[in-house]
N, CA, C and O of each residue as an XYZ file, in Angstrom:
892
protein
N     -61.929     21.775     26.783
C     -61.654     21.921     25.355
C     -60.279     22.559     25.160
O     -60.099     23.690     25.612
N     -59.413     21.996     24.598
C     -57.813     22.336     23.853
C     -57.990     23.866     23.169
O     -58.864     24.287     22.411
N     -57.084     24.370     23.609
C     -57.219     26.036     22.802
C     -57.039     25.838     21.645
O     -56.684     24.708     21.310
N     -57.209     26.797     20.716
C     -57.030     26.483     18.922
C     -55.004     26.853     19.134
O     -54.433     27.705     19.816
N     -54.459     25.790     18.222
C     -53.035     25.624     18.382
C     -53.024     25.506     16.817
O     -53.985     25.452     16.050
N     -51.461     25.477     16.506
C     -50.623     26.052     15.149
C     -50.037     24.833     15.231
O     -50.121     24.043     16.172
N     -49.093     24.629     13.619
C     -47.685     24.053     13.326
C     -47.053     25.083     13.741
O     -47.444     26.224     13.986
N     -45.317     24.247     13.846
C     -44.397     24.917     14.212
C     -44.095     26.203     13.371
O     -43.777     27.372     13.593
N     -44.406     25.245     12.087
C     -44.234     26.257     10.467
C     -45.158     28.000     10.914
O     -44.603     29.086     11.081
N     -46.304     27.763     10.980
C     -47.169     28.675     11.282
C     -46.308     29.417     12.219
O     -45.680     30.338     11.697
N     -46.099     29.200     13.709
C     -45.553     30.122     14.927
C     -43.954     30.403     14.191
O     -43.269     31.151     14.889
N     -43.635     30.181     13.596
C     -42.402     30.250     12.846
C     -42.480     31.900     12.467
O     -42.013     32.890     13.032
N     -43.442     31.690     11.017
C     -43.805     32.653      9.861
C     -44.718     33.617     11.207
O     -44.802     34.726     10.680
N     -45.201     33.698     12.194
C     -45.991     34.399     13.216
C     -44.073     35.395     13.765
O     -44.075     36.626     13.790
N     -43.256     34.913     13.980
C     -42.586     35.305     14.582
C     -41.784     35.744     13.801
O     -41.029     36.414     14.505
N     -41.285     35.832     12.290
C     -40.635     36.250     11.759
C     -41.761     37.730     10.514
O     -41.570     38.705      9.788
N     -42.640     37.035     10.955
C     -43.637     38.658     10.620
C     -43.479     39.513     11.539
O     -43.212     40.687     11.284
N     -43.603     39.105     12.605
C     -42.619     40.330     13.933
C     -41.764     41.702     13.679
O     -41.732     42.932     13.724
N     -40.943     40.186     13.303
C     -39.545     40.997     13.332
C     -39.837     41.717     11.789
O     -39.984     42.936     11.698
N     -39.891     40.962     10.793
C     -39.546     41.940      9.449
C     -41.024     42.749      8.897
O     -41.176     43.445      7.894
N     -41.605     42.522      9.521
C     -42.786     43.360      9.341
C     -43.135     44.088      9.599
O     -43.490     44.952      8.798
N     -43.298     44.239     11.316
C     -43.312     44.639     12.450
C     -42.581     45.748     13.477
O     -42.889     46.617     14.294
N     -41.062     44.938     12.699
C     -40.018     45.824     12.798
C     -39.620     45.466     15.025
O     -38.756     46.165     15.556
N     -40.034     44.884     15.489
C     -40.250     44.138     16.624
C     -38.543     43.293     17.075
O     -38.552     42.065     17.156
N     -37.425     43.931     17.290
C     -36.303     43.146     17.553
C     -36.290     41.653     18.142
O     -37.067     41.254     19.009
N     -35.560     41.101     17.699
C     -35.690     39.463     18.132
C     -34.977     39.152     19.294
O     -34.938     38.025     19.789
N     -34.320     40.308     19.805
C     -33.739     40.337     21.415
C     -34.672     40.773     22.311
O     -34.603     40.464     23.500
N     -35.795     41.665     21.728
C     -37.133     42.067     22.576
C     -38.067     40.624     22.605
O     -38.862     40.294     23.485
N     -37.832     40.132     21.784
C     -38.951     38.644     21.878
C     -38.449     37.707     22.405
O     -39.095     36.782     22.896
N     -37.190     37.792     22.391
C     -36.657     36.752     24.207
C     -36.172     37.278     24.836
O     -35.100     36.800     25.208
N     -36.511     38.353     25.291
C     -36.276     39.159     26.473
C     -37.591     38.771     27.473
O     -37.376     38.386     28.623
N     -38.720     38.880     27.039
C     -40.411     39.041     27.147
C     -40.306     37.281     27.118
O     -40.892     36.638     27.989
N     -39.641     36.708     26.218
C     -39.865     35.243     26.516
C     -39.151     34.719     27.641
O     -39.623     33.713     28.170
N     -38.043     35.243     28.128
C     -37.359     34.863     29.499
C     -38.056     34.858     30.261
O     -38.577     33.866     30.771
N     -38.292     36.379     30.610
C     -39.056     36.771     31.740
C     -40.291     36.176     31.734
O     -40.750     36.060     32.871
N     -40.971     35.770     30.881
C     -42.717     35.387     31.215
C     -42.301     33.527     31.593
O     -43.249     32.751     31.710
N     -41.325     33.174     31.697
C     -40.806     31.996     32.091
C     -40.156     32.137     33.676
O     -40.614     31.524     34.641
N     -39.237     32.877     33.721
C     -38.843     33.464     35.072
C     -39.965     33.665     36.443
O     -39.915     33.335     37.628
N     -41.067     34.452     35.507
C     -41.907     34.965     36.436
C     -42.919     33.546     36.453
O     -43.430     33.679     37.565
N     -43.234     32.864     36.146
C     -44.046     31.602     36.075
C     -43.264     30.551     37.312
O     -44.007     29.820     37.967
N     -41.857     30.528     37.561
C     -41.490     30.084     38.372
C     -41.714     30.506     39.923
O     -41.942     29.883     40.960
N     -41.531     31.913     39.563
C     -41.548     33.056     40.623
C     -42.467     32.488     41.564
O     -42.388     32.096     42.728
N     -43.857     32.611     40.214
C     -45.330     32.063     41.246
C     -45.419     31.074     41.669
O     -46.264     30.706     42.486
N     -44.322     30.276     41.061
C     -44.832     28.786     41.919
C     -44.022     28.709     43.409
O     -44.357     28.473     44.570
N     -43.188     28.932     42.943
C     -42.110     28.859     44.441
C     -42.041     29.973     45.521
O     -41.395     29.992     46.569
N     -42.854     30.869     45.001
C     -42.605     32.609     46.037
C     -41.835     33.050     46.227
O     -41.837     34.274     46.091
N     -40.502     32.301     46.724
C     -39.412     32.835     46.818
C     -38.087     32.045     46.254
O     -38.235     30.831     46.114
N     -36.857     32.581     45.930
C     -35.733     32.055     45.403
C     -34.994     31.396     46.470
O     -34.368     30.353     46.281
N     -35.053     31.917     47.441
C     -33.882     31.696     48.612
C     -33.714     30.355     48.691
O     -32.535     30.001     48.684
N     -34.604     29.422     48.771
C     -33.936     28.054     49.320
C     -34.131     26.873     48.159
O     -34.416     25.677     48.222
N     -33.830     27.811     47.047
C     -34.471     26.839     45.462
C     -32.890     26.324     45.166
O     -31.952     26.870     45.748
N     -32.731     25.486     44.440
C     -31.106     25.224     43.807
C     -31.824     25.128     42.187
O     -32.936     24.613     42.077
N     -31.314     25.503     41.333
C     -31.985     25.480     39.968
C     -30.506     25.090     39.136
O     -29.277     25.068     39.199
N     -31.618     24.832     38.383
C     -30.752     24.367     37.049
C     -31.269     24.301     35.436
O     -32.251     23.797     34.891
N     -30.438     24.848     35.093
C     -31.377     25.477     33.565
C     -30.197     24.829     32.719
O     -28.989     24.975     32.910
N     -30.865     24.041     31.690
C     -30.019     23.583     31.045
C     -30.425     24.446     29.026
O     -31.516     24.380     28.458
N     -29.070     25.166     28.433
C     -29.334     25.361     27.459
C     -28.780     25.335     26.048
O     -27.553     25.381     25.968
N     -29.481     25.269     24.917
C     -28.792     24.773     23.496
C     -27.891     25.529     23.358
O     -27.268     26.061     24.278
N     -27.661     25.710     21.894
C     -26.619     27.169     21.418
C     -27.662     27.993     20.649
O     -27.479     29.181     20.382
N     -28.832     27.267     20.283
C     -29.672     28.646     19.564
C     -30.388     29.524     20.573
O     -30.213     29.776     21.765
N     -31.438     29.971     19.458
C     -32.627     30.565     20.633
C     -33.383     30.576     21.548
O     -34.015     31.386     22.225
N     -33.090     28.703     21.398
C     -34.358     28.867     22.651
C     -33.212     28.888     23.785
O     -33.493     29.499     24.817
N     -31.653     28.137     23.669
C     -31.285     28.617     24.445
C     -30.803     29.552     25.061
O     -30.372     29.489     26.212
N     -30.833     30.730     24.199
C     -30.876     32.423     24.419
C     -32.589     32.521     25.769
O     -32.872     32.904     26.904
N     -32.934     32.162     25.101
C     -34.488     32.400     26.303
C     -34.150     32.168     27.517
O     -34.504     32.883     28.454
N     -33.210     30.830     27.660
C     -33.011     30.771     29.007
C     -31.836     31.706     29.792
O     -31.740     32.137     30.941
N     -31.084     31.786     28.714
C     -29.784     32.589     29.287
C     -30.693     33.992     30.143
O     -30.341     34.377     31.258
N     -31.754     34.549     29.460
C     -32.845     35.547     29.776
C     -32.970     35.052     30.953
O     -32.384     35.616     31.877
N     -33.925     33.638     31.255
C     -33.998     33.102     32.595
C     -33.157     32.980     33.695
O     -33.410     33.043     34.898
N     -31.776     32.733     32.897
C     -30.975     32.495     34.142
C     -30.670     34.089     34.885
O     -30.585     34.230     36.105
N     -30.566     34.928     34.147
C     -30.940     36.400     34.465
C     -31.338     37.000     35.640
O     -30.747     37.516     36.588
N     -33.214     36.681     35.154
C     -34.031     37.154     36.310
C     -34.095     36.479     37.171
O     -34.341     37.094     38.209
N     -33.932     34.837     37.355
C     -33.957     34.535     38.399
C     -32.434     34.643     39.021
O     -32.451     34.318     40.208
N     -31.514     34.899     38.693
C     -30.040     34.921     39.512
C     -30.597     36.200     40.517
O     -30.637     36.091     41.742
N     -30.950     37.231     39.892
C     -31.630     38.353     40.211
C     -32.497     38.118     41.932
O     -32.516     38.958     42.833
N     -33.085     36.835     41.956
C     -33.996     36.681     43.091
C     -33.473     36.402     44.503
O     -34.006     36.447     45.612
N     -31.367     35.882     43.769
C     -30.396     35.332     45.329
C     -31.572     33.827     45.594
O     -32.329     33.643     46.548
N     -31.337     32.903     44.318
C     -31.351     31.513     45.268
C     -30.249     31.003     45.613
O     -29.091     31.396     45.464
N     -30.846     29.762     46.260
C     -29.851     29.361     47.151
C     -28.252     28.951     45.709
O     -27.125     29.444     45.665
N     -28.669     28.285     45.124
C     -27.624     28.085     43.723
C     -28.464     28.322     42.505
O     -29.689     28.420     42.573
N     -27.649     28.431     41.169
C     -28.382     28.371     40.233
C     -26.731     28.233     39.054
O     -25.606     28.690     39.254
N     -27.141     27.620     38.167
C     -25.604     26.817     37.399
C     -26.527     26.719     35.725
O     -27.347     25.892     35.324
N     -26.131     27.555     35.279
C     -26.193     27.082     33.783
C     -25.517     25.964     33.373
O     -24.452     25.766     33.958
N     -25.925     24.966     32.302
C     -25.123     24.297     31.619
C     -25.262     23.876     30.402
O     -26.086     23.001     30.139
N     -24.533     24.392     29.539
C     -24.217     24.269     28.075
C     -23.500     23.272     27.131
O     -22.442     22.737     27.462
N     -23.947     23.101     26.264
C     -22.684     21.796     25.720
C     -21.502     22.538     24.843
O     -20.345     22.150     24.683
N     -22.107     23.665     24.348
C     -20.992     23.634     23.001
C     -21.048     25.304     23.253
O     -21.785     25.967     22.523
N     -20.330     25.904     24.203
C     -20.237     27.538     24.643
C     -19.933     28.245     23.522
O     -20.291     29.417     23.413
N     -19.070     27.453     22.330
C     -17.846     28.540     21.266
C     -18.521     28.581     20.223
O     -18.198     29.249     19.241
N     -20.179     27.434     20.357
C     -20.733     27.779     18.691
C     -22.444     28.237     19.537
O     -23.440     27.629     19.147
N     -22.578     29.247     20.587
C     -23.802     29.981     20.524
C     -23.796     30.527     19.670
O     -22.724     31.015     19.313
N     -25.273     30.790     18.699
C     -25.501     31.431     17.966
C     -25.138     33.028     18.236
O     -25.161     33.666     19.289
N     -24.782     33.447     16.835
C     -24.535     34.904     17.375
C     -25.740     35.259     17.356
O     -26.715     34.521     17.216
N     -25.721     36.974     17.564
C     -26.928     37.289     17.723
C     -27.538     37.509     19.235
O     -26.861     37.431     20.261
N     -29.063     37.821     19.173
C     -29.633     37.706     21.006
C     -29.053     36.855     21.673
O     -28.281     37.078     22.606
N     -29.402     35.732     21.217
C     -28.323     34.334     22.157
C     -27.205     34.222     22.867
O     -27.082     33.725     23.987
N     -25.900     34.990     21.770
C     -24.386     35.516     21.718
C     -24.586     36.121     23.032
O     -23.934     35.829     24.036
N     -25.854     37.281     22.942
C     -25.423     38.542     23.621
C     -26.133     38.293     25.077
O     -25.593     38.797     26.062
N     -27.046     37.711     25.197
C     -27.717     37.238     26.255
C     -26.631     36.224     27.357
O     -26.598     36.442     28.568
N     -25.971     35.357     26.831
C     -24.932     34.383     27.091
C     -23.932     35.656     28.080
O     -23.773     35.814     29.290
N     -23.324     36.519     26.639
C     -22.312     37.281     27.639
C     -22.439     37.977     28.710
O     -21.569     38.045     29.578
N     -24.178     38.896     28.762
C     -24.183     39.180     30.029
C     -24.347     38.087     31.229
O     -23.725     38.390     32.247
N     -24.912     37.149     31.267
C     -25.324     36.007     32.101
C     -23.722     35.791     32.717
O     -23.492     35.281     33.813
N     -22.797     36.236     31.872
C     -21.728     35.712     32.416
C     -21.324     36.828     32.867
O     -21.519     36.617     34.064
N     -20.857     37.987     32.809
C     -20.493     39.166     33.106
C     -21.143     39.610     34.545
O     -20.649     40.311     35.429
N     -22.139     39.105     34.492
C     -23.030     39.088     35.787
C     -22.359     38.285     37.190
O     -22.368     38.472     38.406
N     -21.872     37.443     36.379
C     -20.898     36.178     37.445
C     -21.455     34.860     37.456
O     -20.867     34.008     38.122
N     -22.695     34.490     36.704
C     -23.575     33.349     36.914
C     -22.623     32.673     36.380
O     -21.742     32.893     35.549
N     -23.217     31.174     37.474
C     -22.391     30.151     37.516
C     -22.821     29.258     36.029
O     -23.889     28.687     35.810
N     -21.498     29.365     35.035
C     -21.874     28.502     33.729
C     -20.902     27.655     33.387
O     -19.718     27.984     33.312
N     -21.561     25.974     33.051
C     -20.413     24.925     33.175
C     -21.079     24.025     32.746
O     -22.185     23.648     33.135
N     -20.064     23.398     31.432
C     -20.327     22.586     30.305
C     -20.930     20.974     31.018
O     -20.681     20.200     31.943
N     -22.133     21.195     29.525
C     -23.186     20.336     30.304
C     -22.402     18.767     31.051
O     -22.800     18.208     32.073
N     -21.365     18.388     30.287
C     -20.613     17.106     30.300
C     -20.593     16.692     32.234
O     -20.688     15.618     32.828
N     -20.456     17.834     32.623
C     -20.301     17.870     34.030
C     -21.250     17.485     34.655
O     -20.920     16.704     35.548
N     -22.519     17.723     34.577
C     -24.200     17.198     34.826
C     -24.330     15.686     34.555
O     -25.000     14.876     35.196
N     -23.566     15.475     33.489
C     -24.133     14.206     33.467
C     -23.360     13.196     33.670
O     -23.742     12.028     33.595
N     -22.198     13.560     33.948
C     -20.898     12.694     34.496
C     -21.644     12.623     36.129
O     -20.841     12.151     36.934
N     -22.581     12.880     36.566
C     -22.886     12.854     38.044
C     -22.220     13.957     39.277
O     -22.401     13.859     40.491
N     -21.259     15.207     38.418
C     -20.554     16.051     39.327
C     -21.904     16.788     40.700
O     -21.672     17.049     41.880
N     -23.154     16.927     39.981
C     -23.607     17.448     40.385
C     -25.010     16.789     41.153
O     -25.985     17.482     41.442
N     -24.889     14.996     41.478
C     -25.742     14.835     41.474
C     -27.371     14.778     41.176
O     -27.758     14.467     40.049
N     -28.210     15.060     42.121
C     -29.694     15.192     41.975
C     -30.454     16.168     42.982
O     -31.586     16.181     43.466
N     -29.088     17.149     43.101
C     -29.873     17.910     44.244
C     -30.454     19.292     43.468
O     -30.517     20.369     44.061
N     -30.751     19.168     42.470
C     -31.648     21.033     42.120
C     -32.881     20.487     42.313
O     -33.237     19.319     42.158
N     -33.622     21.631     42.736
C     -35.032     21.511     43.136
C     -36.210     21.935     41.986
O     -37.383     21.561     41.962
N     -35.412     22.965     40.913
C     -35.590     22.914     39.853
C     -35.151     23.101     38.361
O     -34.347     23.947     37.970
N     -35.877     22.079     37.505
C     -34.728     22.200     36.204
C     -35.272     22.769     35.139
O     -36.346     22.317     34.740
N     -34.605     23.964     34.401
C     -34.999     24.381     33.595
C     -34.526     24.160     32.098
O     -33.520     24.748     31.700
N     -35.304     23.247     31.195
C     -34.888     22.408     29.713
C     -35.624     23.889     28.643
O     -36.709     24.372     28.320
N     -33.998     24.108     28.431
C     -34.273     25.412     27.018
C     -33.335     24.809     25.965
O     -32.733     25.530     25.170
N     -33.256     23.878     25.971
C     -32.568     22.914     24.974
C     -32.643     23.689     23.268
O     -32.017     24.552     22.653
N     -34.002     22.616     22.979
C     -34.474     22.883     21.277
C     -36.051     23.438     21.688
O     -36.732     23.389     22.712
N     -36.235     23.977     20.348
C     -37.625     25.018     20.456
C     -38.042     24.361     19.541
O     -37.669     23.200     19.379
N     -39.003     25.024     18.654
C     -39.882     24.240     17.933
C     -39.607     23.806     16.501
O     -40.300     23.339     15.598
N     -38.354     24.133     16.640
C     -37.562     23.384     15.153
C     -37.694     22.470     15.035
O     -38.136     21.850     14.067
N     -37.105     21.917     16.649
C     -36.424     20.332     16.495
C     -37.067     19.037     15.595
O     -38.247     19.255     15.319
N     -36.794     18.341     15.316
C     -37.251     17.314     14.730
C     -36.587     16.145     14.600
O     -35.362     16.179     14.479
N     -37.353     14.783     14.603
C     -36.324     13.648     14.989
C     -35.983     13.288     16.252
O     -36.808     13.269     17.165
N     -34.440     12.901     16.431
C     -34.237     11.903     17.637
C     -33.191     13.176     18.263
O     -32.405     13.999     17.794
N     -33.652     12.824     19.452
C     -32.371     13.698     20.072
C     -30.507     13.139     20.127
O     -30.094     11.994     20.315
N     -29.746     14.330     19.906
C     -28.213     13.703     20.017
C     -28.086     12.950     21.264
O     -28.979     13.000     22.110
N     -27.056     12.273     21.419
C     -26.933     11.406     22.558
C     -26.314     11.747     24.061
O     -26.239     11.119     25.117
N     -25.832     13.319     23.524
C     -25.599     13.557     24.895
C     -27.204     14.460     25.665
O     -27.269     14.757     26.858
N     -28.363     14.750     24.612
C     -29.385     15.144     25.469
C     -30.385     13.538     25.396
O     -31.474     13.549     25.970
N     -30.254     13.165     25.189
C     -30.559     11.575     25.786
C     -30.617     10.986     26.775
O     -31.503     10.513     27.486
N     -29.194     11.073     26.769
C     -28.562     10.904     28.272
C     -29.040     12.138     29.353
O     -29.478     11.784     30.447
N     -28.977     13.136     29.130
C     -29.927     14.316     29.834
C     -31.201     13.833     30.335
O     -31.370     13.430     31.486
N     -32.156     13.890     29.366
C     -33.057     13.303     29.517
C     -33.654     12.239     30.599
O     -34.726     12.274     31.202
N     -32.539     11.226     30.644
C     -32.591     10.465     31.239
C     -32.316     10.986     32.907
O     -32.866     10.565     33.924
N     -31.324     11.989     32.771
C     -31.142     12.178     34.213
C     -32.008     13.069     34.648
O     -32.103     13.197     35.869
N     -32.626     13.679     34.002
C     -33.665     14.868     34.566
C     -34.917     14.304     34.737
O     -35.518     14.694     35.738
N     -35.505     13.447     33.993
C     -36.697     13.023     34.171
C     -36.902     11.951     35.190
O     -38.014     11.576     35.562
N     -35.584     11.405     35.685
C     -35.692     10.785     36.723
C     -35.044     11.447     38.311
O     -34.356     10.986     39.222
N     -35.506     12.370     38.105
C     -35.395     13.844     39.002
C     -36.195     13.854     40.102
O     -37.126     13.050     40.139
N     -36.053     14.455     40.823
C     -37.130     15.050     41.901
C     -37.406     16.678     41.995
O     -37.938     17.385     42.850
N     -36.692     16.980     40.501
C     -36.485     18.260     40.721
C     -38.217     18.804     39.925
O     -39.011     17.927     39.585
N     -38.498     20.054     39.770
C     -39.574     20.268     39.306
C     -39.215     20.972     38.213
O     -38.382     21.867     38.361
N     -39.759     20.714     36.934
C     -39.301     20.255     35.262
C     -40.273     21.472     34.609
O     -41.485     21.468     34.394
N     -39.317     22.449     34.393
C     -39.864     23.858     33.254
C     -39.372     23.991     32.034
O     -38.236     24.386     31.772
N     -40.502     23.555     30.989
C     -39.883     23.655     29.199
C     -39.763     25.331     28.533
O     -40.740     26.079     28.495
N     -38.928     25.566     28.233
C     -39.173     26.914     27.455
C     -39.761     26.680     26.074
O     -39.293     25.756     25.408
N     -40.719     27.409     25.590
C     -41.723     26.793     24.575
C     -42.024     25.673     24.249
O     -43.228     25.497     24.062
N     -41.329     24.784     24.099
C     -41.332     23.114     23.821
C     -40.739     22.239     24.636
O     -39.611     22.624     24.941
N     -41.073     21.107     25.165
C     -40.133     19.956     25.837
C     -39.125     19.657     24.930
O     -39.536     19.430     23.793
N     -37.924     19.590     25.100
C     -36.964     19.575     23.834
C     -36.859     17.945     23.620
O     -36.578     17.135     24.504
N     -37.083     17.718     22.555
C     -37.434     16.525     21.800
C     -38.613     16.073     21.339
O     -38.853     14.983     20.819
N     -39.362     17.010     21.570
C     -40.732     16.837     21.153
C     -40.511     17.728     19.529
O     -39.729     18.656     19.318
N     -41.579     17.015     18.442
C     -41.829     17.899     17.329
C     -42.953     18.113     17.822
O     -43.813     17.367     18.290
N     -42.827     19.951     17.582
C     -44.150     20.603     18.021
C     -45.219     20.924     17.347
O     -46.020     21.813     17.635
N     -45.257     19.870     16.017
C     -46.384     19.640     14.670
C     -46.703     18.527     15.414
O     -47.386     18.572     16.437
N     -46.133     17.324     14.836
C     -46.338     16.235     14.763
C     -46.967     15.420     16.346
O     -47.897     14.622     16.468
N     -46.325     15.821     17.078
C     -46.934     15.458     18.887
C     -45.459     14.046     19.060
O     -45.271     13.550     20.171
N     -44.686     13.648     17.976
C     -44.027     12.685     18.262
C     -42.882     13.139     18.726
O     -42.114     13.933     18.184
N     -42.734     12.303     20.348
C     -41.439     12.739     21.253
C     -39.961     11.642     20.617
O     -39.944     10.512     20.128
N     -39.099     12.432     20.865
C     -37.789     11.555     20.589
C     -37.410     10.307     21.777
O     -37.973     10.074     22.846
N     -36.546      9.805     21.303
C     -36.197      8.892     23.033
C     -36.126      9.951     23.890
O     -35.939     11.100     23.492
N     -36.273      9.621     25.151
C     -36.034      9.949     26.203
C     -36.046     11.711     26.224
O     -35.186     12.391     26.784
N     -37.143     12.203     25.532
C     -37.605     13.189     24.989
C     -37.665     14.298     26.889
O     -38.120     13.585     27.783
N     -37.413     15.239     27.200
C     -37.373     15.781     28.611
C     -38.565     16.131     28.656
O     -39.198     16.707     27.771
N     -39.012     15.713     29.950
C     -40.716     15.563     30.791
C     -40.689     16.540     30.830
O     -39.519     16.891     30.672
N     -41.485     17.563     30.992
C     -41.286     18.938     31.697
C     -43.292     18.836     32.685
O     -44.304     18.341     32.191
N     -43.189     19.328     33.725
C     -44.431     19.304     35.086
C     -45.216     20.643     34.114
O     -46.379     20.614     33.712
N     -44.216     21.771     33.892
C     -44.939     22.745     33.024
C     -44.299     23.151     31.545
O     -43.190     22.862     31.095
N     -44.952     23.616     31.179
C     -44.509     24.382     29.612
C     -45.111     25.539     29.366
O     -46.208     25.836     28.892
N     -43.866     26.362     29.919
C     -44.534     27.718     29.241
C     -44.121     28.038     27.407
O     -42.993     28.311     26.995
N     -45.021     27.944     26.796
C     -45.092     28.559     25.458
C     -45.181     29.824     25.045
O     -45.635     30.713     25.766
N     -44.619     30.077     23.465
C     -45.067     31.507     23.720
C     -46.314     32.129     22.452
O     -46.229     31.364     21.490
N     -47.128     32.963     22.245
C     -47.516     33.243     20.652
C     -48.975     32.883     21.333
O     -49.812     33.531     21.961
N     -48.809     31.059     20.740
C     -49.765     29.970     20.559
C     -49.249     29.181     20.858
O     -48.020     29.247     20.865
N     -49.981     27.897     21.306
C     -49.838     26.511     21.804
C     -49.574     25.558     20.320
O     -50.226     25.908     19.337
N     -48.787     24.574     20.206
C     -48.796     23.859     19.066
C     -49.268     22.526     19.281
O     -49.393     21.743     20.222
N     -49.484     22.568     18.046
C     -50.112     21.082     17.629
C     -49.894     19.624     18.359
O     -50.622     18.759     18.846
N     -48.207     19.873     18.124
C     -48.490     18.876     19.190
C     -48.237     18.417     20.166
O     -47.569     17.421     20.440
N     -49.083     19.557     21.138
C     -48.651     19.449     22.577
C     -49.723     18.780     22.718
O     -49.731     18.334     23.865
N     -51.066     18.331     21.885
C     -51.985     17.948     22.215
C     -52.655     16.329     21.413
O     -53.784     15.841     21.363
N     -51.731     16.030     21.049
C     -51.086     14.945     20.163
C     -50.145     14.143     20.637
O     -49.152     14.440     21.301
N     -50.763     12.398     19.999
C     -49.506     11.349     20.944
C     -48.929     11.892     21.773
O     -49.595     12.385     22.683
N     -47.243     12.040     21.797
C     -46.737     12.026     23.042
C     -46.890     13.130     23.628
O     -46.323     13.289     24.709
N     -47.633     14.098     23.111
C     -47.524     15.330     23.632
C     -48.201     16.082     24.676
O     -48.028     17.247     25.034
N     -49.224     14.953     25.208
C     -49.402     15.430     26.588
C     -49.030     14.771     27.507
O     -49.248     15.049     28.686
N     -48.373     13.736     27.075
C     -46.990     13.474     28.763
C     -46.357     13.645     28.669
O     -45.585     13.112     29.466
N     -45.736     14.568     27.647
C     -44.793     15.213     28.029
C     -44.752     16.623     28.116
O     -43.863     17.358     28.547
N     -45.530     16.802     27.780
C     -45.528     18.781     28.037
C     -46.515     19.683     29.649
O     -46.784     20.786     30.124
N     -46.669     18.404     29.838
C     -47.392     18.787     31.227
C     -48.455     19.734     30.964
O     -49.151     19.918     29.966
N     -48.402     20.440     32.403
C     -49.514     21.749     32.526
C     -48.699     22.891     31.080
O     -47.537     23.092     30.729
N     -50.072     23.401     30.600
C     -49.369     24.098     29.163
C     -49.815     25.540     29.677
O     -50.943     25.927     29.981
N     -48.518     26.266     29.684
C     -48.905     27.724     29.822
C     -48.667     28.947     28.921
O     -47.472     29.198     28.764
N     -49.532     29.770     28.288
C     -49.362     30.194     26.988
C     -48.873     32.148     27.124
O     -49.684     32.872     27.701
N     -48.022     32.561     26.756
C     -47.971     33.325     27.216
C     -47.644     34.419     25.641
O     -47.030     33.918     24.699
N     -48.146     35.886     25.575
C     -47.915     36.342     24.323
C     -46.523     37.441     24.606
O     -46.612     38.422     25.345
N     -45.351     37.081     23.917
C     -44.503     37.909     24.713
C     -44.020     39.069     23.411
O     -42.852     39.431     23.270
N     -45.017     39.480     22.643
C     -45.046     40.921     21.853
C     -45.401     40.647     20.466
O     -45.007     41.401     19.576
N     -46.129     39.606     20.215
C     -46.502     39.730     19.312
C     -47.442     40.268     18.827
O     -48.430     40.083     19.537
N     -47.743     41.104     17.595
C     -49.244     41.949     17.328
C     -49.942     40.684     17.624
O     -49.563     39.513     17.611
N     -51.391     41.411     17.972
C     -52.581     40.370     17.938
C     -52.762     39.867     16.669
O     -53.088     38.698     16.466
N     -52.564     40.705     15.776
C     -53.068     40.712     14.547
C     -52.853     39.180     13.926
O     -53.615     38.332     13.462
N     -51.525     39.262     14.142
C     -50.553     37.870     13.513
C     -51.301     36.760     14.092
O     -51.572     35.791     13.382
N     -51.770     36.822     15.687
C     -51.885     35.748     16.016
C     -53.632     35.648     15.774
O     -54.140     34.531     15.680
N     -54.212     36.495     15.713
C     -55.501     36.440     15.290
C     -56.067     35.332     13.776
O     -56.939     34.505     13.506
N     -54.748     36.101     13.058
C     -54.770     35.513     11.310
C     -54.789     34.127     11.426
O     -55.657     33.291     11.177
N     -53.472     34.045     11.923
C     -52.947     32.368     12.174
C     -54.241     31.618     12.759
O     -54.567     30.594     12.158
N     -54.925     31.964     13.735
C     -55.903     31.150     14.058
C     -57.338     30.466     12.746
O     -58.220     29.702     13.139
């Protein structure tokens, strides 16, 4: 039996009661969302050393989550690990902004996505991490994550969504073209609608739900 799951709208208004209600910083809620993504990898692989990763991320929040990711796992000494971004000069300010600058200050390797998909980098990461779009998105994806899409899902690498497969609407269950597969999906709050809907269980894989500070309360209501 499917756990009880939300609209996007709902985990939206769940997460912005957080913050202005709550009083709960929105750099503490992807801080807790990195890491409960980080550490989900952790368990699968045991160790970093002989992983090559690759985390690919937007300019908003969710790709702030990963910048979090690229973090803790740089932290573990794998064998490589390469952020790649499309548009570095319009990250959102904010957690995102600030998450971005340490990732870099740190020394992690970060280089515009154009390079990934021009083939610089082949097909050798072992795993890819899609923090693209979160549960905003809606519609068709732009054409340079299309083309993404296309190269990741025909991967051998092993495929981690940060809250959503990016191109999926996470109401509706309808994936965009070439919408990114992900093997797992860690979510955060609650599971949405439609991970369990049309396209939304081939593409969101194994669904892993994780609560990274939200009162119960919120998520109690919402149910």
């Amino acid at each position: 039996m499917k756990p009880i799951s939300v609209s996007a709208n709902t985990m939206s208004e769940i997460d912005r009661k957080a913050r202005e209600d709550y009083g709960i910083p929105a750099i503490v809620l992807m801080e807790n969302a990195g890491r409960s993504v980080a550490e989900s990898i952790l368990s699968d692989t045991g160790t970093l050393h002989n992983q090559r990763i690759s985390i690919f991320c937007g300019k908003g929040n969710n790709g702030g989550d990963g910048f979090v990711v690229a973090r803790y796992l740089a932290n573990g000494s794998p064998e490589k690990l390469v952020v790649f971004v499309s548009d570095e000069k319009h990250i959102k300010e904010g957690p995102a902004s600030a998450n971005f600058h340490i990732i870099r200050r740190m020394g992690v390797s970060i280089t515009p996505l154009d390079l990934f998909l021009q083939g610089k980098y082949g097909e050798e990461f072992t795993v890819s991490v899609d923090s693209v779009f979160g549960t905003g998105f809606k519609g068709e994806l732009p054409p340079e994550y299309t083309a993404l899409g296309t190269k990741i899902n025909a991967s051998a690498a092993k495929r981690y969504a940060v809250d959503v497969p990016s191109g999926l609407d996470a109401t509706t269950g309808i994936a965009s073209k070439n919408c990114l597969i992900a093997d797992k999906t860690i979510t955060f709050g609650l599971p949405k609608n439609g991970f369990y809907i049309k396209d939304g269980p081939s593409v969101c894989g194994e669904v892993i739900i994780r609560n990274i500070g939200f009162p119960q309360a919120l998520l109690v209501h919402a149910q």
